[in-house]
LOPA-427293 format. One record per atom (N, C-alpha, C, O): x, y negated, z negated. Coordinates in pm, whole numbers, plus 50000, padded with zeros to 5 digits. Layout:
BEGIN
XYZ/...
END
This chain:
BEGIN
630771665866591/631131664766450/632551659266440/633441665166500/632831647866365/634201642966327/634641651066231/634111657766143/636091648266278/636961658766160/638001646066111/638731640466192/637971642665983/639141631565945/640671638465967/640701650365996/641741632165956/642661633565978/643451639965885/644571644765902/642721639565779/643111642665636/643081658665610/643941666065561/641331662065677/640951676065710/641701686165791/641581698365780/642521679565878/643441683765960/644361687865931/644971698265958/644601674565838/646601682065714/646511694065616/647441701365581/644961694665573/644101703265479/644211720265560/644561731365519/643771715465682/643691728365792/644481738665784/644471749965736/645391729665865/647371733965904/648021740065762/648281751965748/648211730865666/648971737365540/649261752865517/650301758865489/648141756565537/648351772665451/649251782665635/649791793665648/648931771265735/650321779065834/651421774065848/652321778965915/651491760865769/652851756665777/653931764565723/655051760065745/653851774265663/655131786065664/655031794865742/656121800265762/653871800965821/654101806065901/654831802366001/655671809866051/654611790266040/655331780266203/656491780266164/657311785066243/656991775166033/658431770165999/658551778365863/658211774965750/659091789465905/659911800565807/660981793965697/661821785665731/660861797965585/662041790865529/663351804165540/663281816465539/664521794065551/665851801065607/666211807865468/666581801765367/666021821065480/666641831965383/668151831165323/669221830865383/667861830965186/669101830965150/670221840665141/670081852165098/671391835465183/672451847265188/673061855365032/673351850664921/673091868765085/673321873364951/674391871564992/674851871065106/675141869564816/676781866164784/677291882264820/676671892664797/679001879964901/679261888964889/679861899764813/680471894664719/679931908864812/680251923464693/681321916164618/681301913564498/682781911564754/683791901164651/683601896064593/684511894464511/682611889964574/682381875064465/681691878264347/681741872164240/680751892564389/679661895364274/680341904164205/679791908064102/681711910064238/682221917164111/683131912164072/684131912364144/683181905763949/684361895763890/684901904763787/684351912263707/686281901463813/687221910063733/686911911663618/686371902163561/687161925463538/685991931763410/687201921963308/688381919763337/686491917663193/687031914763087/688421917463036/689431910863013/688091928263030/689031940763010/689071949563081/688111954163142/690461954263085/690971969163187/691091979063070/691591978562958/690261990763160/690142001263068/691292008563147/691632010363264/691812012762988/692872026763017/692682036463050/693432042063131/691292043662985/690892056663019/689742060563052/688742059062981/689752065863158/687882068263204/687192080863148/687832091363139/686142080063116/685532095163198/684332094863216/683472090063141/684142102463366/683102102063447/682412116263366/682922126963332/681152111163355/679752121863326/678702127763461/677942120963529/678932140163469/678112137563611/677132148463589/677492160263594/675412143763556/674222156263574/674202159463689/673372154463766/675082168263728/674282177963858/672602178263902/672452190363913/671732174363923/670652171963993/669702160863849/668512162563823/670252154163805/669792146163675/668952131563717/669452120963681/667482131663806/666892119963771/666452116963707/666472124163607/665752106063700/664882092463580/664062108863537/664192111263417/663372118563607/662322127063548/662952136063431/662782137463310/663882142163548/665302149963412/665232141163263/664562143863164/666012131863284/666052124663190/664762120663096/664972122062975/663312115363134/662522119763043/662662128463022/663362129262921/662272140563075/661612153963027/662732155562912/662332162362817/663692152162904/664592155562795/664492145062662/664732146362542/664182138062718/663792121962609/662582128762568/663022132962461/661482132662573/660502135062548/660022149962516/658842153362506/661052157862503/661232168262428/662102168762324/662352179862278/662732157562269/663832157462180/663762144062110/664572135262083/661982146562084/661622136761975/661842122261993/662022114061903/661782119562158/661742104062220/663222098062150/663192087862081/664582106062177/665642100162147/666932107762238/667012119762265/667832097562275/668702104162358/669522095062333/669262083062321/671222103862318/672472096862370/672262084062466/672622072262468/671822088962509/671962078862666/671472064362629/671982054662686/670612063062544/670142053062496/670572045162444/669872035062450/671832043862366/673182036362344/674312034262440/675522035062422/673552031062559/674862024062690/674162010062709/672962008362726/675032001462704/674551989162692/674611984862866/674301973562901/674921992362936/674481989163122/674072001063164/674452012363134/673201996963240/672802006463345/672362003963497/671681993963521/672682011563587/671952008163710/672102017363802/672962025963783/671292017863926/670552028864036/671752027864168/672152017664225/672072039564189/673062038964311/671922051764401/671042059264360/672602048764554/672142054264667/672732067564672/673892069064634/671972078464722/672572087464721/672972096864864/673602107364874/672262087664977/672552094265076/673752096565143/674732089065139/673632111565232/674942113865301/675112110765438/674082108365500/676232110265502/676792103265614/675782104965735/675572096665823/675222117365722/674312123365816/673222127265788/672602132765879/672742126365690/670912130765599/670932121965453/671822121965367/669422112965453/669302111065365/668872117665227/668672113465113/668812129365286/668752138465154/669702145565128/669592156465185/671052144065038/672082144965033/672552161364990/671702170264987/673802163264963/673762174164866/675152171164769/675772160564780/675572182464671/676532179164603/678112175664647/679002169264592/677972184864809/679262180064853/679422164964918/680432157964908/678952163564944/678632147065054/678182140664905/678722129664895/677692142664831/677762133164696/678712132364593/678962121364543/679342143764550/680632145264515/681562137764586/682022127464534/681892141064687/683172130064796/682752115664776/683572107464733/681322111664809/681032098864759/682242093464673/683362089564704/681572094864555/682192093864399/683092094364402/683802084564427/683582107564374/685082112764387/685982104364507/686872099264439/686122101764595/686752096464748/686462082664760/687322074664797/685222078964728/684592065264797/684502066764958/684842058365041/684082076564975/683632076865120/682272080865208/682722087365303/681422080465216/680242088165289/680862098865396/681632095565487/680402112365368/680512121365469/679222129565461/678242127365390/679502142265574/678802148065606/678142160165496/678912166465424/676482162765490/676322175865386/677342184665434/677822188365541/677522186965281/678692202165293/680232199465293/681132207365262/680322185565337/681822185365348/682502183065212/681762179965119/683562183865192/684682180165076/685812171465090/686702173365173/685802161265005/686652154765005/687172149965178/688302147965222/686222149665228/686942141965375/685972134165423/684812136165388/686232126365491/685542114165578/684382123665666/684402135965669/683222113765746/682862120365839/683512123965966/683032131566050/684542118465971/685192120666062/686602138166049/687242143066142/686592141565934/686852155865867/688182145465816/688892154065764/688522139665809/690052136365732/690132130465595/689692120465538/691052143365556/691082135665428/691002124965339/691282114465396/690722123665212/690752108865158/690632112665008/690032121964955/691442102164953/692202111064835/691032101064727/690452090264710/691292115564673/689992114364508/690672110564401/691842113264373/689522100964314/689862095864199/691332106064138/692512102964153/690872116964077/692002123964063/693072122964089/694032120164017/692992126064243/694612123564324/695312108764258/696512107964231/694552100064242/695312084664253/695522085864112/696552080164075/694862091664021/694902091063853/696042098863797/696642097363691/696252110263921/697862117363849/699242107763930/700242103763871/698912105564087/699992092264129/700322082064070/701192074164106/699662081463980/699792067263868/700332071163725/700502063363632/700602086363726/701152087163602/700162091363474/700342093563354/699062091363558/697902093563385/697702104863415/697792109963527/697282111563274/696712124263270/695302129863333/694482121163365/695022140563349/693682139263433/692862156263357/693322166663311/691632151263378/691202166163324/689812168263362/689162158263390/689242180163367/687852184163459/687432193363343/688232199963278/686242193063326/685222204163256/684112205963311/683322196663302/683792214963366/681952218763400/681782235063354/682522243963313/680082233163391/679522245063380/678982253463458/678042261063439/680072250463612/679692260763712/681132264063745/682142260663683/681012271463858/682422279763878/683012263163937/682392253063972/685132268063922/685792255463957/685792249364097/685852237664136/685692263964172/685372258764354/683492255564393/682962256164504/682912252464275/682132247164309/681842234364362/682802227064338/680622225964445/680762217764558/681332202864419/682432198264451/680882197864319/681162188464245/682582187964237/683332179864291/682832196364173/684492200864095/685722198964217/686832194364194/685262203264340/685862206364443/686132193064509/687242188564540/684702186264528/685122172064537/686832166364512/687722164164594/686792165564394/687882159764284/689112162364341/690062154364336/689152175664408/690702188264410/690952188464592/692012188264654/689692189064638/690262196364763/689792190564903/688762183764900/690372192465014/689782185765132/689522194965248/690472197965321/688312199665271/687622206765360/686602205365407/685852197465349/686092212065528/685032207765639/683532211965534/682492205465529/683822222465473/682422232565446/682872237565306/683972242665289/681812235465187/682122237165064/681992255365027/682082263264933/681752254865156/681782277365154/682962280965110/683172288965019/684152272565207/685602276065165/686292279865037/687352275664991/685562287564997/685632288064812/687062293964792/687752289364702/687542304264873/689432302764816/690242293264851/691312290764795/689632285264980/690342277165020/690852264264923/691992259564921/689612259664837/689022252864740/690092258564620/690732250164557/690212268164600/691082274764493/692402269064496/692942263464401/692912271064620/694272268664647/694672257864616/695782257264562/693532239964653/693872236064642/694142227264480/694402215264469/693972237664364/694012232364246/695592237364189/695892237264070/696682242664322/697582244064330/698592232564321/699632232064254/697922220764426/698372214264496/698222201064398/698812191064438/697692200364305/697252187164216/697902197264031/697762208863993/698492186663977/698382187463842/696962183863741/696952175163653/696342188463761/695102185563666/695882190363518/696402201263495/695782179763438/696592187563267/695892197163222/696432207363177/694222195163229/693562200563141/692222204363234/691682195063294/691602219063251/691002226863334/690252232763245/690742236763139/688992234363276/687872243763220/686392244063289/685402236763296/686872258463340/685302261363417/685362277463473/686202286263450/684202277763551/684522295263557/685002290763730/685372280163782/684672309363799/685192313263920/686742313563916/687642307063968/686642323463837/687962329363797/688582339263945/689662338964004/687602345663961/687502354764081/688212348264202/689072354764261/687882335764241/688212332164353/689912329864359/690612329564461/690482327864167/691972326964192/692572337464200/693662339164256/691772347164134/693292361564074/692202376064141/692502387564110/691122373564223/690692386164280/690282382564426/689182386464465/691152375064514/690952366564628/691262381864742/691902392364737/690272374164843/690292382765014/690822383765110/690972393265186/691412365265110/691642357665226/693172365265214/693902367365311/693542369365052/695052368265079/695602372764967/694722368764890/696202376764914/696842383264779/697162378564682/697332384364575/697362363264715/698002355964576/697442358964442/696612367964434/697642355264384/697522353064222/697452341164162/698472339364096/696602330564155/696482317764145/696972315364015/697902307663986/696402321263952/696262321163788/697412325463748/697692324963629/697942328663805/699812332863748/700422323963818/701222317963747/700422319463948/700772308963985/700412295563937/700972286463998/699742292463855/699342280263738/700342282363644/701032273563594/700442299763613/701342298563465/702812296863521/703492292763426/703552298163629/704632295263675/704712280763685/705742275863639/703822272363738/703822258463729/704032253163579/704462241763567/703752260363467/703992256763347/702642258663222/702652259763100/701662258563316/700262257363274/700212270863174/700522282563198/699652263463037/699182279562971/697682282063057/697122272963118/697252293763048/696372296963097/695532310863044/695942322163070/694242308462961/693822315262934/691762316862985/691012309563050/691612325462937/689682329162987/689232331362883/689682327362775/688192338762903/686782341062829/687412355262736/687072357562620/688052360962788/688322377562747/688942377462654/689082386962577/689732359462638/691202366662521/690382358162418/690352362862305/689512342662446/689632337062362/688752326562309/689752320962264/687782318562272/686862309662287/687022296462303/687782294362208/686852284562359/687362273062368/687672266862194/688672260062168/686902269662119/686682265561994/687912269861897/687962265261783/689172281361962/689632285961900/691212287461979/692142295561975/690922276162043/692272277862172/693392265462082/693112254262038/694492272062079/695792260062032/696392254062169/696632259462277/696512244262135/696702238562276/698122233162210/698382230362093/699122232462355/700722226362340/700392210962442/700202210362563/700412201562358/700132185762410/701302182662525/701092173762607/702712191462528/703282188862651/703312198462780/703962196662882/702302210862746/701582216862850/700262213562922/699282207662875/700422218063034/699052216663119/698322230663105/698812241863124/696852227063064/696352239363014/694762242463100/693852234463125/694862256063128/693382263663246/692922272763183/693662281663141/691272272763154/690872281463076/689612284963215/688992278363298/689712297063182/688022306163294/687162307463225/687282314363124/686172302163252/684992305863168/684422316563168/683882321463069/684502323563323/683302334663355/684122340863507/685012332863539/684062349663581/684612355963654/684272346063798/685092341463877/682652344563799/682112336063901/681202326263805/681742319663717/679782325863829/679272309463772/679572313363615/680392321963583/679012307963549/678942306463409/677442310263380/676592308563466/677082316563229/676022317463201/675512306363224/676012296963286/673922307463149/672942294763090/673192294562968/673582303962899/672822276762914/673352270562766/671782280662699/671892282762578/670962284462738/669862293262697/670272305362685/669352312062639/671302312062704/671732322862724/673112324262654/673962332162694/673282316262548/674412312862444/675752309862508/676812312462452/675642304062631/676882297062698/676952279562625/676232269662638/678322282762537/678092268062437/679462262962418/679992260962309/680162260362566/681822260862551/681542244962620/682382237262573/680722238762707/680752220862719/681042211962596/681622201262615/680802214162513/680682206762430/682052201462344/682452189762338/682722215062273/683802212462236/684782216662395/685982217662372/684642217462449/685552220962593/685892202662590/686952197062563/684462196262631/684992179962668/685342169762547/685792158462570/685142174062432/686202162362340/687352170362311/688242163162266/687742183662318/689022186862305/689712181062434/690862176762436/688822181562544/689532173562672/689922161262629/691062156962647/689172156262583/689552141062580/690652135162500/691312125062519/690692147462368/691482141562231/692692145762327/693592137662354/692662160962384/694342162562480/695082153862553/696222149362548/693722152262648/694612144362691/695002128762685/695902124162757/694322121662601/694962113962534/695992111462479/696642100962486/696292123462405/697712132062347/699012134662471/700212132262467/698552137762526/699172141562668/700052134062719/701152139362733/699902119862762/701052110962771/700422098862733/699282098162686/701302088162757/700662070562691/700242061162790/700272048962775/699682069762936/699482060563050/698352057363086/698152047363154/696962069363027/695742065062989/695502079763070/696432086663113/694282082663079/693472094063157/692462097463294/693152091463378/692072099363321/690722103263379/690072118063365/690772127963385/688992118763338/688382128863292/687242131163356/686542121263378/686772144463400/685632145863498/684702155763384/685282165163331/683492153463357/682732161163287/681242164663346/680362156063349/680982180263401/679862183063495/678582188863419/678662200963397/677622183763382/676872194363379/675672199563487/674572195963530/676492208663497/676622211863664/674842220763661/674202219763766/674252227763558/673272236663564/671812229663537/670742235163512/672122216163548/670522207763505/670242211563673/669222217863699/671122207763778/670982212263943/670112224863941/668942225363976/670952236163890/670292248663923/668712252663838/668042262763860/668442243863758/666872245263716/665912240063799/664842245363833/666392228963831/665482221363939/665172229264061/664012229764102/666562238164148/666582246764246/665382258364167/664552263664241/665372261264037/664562273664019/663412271063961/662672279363907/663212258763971/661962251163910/661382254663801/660172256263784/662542256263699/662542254963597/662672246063528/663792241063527/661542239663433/661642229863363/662152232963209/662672224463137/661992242163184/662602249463071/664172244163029/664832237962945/664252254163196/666302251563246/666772242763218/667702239463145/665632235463324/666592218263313/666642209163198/667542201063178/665492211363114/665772205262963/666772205462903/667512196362866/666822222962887/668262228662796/669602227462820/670532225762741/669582229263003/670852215163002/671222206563015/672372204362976/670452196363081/669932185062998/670322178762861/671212170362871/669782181262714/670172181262625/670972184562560/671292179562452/671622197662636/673212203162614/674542188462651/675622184762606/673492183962766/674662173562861/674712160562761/675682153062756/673292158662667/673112144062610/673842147062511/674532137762469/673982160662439/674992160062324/676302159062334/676932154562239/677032163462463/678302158162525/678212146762508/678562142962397/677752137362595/677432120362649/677892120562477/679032119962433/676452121662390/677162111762268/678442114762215/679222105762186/678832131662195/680332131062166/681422121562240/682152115662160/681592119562345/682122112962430/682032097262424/682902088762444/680632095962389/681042080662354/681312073462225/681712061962209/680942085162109/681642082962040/683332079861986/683822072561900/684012091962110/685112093162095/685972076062174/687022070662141/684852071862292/685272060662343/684962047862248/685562037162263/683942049762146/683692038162059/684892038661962/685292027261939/685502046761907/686292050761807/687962042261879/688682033961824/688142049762038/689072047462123/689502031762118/690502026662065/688392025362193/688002007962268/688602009162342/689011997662358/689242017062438/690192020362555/689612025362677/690222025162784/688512029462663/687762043862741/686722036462817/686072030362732/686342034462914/685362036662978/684612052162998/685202062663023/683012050062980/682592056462995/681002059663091/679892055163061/681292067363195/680372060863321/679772076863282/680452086163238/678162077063315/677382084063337/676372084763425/675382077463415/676562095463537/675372097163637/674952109663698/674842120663642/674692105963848/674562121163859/674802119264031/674782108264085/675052134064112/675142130664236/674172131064306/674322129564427/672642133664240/671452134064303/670422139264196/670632141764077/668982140164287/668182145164197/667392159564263/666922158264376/667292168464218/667042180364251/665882184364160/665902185164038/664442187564277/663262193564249/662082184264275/660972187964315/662452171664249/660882163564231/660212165264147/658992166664154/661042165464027/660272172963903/659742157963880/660352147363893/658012161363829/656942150363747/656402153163602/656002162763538/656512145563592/655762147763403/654042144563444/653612134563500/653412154163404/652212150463467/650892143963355/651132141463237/649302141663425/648892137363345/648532145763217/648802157563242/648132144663112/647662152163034/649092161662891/648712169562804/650582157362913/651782158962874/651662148562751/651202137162762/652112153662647/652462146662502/653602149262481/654192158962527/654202138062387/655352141962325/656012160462273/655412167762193/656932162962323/657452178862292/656492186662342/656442198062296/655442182462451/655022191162522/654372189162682/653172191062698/654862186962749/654932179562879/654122192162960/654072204262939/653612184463048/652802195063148/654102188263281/654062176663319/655062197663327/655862194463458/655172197063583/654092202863581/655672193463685/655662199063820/656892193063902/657642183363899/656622206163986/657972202064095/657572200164230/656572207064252/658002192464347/657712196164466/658462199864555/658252200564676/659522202764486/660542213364643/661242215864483/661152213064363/662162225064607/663022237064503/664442233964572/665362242064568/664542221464635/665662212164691/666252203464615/666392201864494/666742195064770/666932182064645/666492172264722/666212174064841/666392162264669/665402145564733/666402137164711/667512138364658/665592125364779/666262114764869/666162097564709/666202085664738/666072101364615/665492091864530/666932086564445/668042091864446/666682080264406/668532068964375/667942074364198/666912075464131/669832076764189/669452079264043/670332069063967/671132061864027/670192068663858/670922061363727/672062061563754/672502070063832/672952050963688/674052053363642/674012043063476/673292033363455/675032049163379/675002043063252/676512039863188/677422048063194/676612028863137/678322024763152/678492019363020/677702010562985/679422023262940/680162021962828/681352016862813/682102025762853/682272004062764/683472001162727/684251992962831/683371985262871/684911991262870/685791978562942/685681982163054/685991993163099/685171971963116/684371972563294/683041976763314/682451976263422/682401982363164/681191985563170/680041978063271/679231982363353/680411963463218/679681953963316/679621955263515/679031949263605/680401964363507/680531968863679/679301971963721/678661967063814/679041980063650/678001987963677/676461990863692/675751999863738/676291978463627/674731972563657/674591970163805/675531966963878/673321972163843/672761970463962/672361979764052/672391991964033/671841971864196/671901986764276/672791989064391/672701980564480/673691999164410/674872001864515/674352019564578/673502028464574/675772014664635/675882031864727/676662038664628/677312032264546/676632051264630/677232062564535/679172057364553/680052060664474/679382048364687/680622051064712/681042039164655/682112033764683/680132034464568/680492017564516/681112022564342/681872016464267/680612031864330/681262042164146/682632042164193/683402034564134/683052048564280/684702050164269/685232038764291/686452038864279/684692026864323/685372016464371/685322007964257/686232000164232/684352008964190/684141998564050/684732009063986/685442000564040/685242019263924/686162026963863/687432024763886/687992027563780/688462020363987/689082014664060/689572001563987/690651999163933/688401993564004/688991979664002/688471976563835/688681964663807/687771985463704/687981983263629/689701989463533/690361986063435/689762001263655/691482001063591/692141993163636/693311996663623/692041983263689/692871975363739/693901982063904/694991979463954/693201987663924/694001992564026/693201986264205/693471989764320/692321977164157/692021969264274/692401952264279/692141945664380/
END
């Protein structure tokens, strides 16, 4: 049987890419793909859901009448969340991320994998003269918060962690684990009087409510929420809310060099750990009514960046089949946390950073170079 020559070119074709691969194109590098933001923002503040994925986030969209804060950030995009040594991370090795720009080990704080220090957003935000301020809703030596403040092997170190909110001017403080400053083991001090000698007013839960605190704009001010963690926002714990725009209006007030501001809602984590979908809604939606205060206060500002994410996602929570609007059938599959890249959502000058997909340690670095400090 003859075969024309023609039949032959007909043959071959569909392997001619196999034989001769076409040469892959090079991705541009990180230098080139982040071009200096428009604008330099003066003042940040970071939003961080403690265990808050894409599911979190429905289940809260879809119990609250298919509408959320979050839904007015004009960027968004997915960062990596693994740690130096497991891809299934935790809050300390994701915290340092962020906070540091560094990958380390689960459990560690604020240090490299190699254990050495490396200084957090914070640190560089009071070296520069700006004001700085933290709010969450777990105790202050918790693994997020701690990030920000302190540098240690193991986030157990919980007085150690204390001490070091000695060592940093934070202006403006609010969270619990009161215990670990003024009823400590390791050693006798008195943290919390040692704040008020530094200058800091300093008050708690016993004398006073956040809603009802006078604040002095040329003091640095520490409020305790709770002895150790903090209630649940289900359990009439309702001090996030006005805690983080009084943060923000302060320290704005505070001096004229701009801010950074850390805002946790640290207990969407601990629902997921208790596989509670309940939990995690309520703070959740506690956290989306922050977000919009906050970006309101940055729309009002035009100064503010405003970044929202989380340092992981905790539970494997699913919306399953057979779930309607305001009434979701959940499930979870661990009472951990997983390996799955979560959101991030960006508001105001440099916003544009933030689209795409990176490593968790690429947030502090595009935070960085939208203040102009890269």
């Amino acid at each position: 049987m003859r075969i024309s020559f023609v039949w032959i070119l007909i043959l071959l074709i569909p392997f001619a890419g196999i034989a001769q691969p076409k040469a892959k194109k090079e991705k541009k590098p990180l230098e080139t793909a982040l071009n200096t933001p428009a604008r330099r923002a003066k003042n940040v503040i970071l939003l961080i859901g403690d265990g808050m994925g894409l599911t979190q986030i429905s289940s809260g969209l879809y119990n609250n009448n298919n509408a959320l804060s979050l839904e007015r950030f004009p960027f968004t995009g997915l960062q990596k969340t693994h740690a130096s040594d497991d891809l299934i991370t935790d809050s300390a090795a994701a915290g340092t991320a962020i906070a540091c720009g560094v990958k380390t080990k689960v459990g560690a704080i604020g240090v490299g994998k190699d254990n050495k220090p490396a200084r957090s957003l914070m640190e560089e935000a009071e070296a520069k003269g700006m004001a700085t301020g933290m709010v969450v809703t777990s105790s202050l030596v918790d693994a997020t918060p701690s990030a920000f403040v302190a540098h240690v092997p193991s986030r157990d170190q919980k007085e150690d962690i204390a001490k070091s909110y000695l060592n940093i001017d934070i202006d403006f403080l609010v969270g619990g684990g009161k215990e670990y400053f003024t009823q400590r083991k390791s050693d006798d001090r008195d943290l919390a009087r040692e704040l008020q000698e530094k200058g800091y007013v300093v008050s708690d839960y016993t004398e006073s409510e956040i809603p009802k605190v006078t604040l002095d704009l040329k003091k640095n001010f520490a409020f305790f929420t709770a002895e150790e963690d903090p209630g649940k926002f289900q359990e009439s714990r309702s001090y996030l809310l006005p805690a983080s725009r009084l943060g923000a209006v302060f320290l704005k007030g505070h001096n004229d060099k701009g801010f950074f501001l850390m805002v946790e809602g640290s207990q969407i984590d601990w629902g997921g750990h208790a596989n509670d979908a309940s939990y995690v809604v309520a703070e959740f939606l506690e956290f989306d009514r922050v977000i919009g205060s906050l970006l309101e206060f940055a729309m009002e500002d035009g100064e503010t960046l405003v970044i929202v994410t989380a340092d992981h996602e905790t539970g494997g929570l699913a919306i399953n089949p057979g779930s309607q609007m305001n009434n979701l059938l959940t499930e979870f599959n661990t009472n951990s946390h997983t390996g799955i890249m979560v959101p991030v959502f960006a508001y105001g000058p440099g916003a544009e950073l933030f689209s795409g997909i990176y490593d968790n340690t690429e947030i502090n670095r595009r935070i960085k170079k939208a203040l102009g400090w890269e």
